[in-house]
Each structure stands twice: as C-alpha cells, then as structure tokens.
C-alpha positions in Angstrom: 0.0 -2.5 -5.0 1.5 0.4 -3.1 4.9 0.1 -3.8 5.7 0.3 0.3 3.3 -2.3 0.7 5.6 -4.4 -1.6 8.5 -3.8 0.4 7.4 -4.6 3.5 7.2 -8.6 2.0 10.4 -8.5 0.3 12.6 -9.9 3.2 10.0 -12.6 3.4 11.5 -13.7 -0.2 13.9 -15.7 1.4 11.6 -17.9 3.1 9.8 -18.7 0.1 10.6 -21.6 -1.6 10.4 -21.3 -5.8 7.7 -23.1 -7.4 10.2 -24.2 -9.9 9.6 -26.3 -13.0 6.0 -26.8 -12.1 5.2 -23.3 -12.2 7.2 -23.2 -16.1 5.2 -25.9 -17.0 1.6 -24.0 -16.4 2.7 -21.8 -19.2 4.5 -25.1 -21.4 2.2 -26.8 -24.4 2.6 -30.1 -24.6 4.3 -30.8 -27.5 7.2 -28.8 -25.6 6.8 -31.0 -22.8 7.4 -34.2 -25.1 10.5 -32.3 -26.5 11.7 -31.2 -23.5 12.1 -35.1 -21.7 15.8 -36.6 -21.6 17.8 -33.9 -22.7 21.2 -33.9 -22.6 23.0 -30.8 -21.4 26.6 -32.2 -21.2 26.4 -33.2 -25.1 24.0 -30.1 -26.5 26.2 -27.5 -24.6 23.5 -24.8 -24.3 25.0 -21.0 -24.2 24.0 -18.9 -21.3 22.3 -15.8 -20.6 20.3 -14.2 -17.9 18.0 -11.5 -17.4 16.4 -9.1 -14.4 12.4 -9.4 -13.4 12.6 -5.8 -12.6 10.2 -4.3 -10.4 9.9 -0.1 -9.1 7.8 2.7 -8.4 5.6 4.7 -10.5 3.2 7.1 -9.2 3.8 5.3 -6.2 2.7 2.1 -7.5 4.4 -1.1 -7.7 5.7 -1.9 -11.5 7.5 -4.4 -13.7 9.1 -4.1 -16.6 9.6 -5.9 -19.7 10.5 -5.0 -23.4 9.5 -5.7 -26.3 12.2 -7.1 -29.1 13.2 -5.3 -32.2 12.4 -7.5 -35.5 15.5 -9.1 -36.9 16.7 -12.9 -38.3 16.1 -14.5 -35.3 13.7 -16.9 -33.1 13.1 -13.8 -30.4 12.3 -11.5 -33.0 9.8 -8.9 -31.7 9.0 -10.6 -28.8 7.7 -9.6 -25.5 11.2 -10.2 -22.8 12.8 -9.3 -20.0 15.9 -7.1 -20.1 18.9 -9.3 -20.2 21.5 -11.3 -22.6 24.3 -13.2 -23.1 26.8 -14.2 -20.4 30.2 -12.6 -21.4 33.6 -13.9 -20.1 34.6 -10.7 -18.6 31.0 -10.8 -16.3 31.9 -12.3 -12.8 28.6 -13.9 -12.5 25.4 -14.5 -14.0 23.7 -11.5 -11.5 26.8 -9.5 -13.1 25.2 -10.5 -16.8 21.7 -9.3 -15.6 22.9 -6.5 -14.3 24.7 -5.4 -17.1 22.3 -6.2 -20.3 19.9 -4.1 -18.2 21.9 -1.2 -18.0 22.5 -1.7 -22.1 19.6 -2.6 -22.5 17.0 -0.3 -21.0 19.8 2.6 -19.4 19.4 1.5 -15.4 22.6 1.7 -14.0 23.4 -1.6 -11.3 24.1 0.6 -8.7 20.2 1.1 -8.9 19.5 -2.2 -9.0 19.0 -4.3 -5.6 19.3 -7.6 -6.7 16.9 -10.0 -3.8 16.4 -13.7 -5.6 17.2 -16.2 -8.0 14.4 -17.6 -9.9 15.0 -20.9 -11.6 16.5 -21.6 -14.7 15.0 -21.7 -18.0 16.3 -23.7 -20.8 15.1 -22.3 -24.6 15.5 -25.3 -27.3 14.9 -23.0 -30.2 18.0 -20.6 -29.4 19.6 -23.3 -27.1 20.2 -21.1 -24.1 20.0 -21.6 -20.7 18.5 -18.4 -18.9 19.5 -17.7 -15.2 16.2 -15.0 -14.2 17.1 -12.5 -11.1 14.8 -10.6 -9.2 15.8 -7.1 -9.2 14.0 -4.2 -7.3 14.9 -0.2 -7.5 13.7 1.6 -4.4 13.0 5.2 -6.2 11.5 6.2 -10.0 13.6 5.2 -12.7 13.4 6.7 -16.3 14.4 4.2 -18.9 16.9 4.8 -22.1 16.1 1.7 -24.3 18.9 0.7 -26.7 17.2 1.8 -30.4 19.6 -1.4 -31.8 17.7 -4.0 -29.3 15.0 -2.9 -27.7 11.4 -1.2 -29.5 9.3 -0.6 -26.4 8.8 -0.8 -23.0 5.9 -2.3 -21.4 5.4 -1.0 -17.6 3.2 -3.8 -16.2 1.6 -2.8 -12.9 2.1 -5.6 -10.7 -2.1 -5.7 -9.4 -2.4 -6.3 -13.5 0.2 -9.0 -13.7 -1.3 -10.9 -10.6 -5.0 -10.9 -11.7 -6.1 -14.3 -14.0 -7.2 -12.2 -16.4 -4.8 -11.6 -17.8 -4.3 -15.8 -18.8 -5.0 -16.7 -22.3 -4.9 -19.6 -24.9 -3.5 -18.2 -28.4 -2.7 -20.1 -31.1 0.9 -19.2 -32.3 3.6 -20.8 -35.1 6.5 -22.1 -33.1 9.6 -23.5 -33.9 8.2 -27.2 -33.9 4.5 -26.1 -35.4 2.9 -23.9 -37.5 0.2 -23.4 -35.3 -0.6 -24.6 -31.5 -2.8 -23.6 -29.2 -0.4 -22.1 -26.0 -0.7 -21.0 -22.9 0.0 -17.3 -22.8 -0.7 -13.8 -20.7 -2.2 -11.2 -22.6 -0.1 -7.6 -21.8 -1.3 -4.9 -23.2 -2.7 -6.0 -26.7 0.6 -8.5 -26.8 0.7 -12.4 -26.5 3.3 -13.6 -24.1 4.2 -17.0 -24.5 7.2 -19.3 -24.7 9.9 -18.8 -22.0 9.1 -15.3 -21.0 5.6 -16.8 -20.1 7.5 -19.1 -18.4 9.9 -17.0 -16.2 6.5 -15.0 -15.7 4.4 -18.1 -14.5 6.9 -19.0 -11.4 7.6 -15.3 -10.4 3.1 -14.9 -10.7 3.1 -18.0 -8.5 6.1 -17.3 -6.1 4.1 -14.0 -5.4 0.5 -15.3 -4.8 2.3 -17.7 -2.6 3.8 -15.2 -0.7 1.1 -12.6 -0.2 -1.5 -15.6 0.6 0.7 -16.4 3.6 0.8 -12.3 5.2 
C-alpha cells in the first residue's frame, strides 16, 4: 500500500474498535488456551513490558518492522519480535517504555515516532510478562541502528505482504509446555512467527482488514 494511501485511514483508528482477545486467540494452540483459563494476576504478579507495531515509508511504500532476537539463555531466544522491553520505573508510561526500547533497540528516536493506538494486552506465561503493544507510525524514511547486544536483524515487512493469507501457516514447534505442537504461525520471510508476536500480529492483521473493508 502507498504509504499516503495509509495515512489517509489513520484518523479512522479511533473509530475502530480492537478485535481483542479473539483476534489473539486465531493465532493461540489449544493447549495454551487450557493453560491460559483462571489465571490469577493479583497472586502471579506478572512483570511488564511493552513494545511499538511500527509502521513507515520505504520507497514510498507502506512498511512494518520487526526484529529478530539475538540467541541467549532465554525463552525469546532468536525469535521473530517487535521492538520493545521492560517497563523501567523512571518511564512515565508504558507508550514512554515503547518509545524508549525502540530507540535502544533499533536507533529511532521518539520524537520520530507518532504514537496513534493502543492495542490490547498480551500476557506471556513462559516469561510471565504482560505486554502493552502501541501503534506507532513515522511520517518520513527512517534508517535503523539495531543494538548488536539485542537485536540480529531487521525484518521490513511490507504491509500488502502482512495482510495477504498467505502468509498463515501451521508449524510444528517445541514450546515451553511441549516438545512439539502443531501452531498457528505467519511465515515472514523464511521465519515462523508464532507465540505472542503472532498474537500482537493477529489483532493488528484483523483491526486493519476491518478497517480498510469499511473505506
């Protein structure tokens, strides 16, 4: 999509109503589903965190961006994400945290960074977060500095790409509660995106479709 063409529907975001948890659970298998029911937030205390669903110009074209993870000790190792991390104290919001993790993340400053919508949040059970998405959008080309420590590579996703079914697979993947289980995933650019990111990617696919269906 032109990438003026996209900003002539993003005051219409407003209006939109999120597709919520039932757009997260297209991209849920079922065994997380089961583990998922009567959770207790008050007594697990999850941690918190948010990230930016990015989107800009390239060539003129509408883009989104995501990164993939650097391999370390960890459940997220090497996978597919959007920028974005851990709340800090000194962060006056959870946009602030998005914001922020961004610019360490992939080098774009806030100030080029219009943040438009809150998607809904996300709890991870393996890392116990809670993730608060935002929907950011930078009017002009950006050139990205990705953090070596964090961050191995940027995927560019043009946003025709990420709307097209296509792109919707079933992969079989070891998770943190199987060794192997057929998911729901999107397939970007020879990488399987499931789990959360999948997720956060399911309502923002839907929220879209939704909108451009009704101009």
């Amino acid at each position: 999509m032109d990438f003026q063409d996209f900003l002539q529907i993003v005051p219409h975001f407003s209006a939109v109503n999120l597709p919520g948890v039932d757009a997260h659970n297209i991209m849920v298998p079922k065994e997380r589903l089961e583990m998922m029911k009567n959770l207790n937030f008050e007594q697990i205390k999850p941690k918190i965190a948010a990230v930016m669903m990015l989107f800009y110009p390239k060539d003129g074209i509408t883009h989104l961006v995501l990164i993939i993870r650097n391999s370390y000790e960890g459940v997220h190792s090497s996978q597919i994400a959007f920028p974005g991390g851990k709340y800090e104290n000194e962060d006056a919001n959870f946009e602030e945290t998005a914001l922020r993790e961004t610019h360490e993340e992939i080098g774009i400053h806030p100030e080029k960074i219009e943040v438009v919508k809150a998607f809904t949040r996300l709890y991870i059970p393996p890392s116990n977060f809670m993730v608060y998405p935002f929907l950011g959008i930078c009017k002009e080309e950006i050139t990205f500095y990705p953090d070596p420590t964090e961050v191995s590579g940027i995927i560019e996703l043009p946003l025709c790409t990420f709307l097209s079914d296509t792109i919707t697979v079933n992969s079989k993947i070891k998770t943190s509660y199987s060794d192997a289980i057929d998911v729901p995933a999107f397939k970007i650019e020879g990488h399987i995106v499931w789990g959360a990111t999948a997720m956060m990617l399911s309502e923002l696919k839907v929220f879209l479709k939704e909108l451009l269906s009704s101009k």
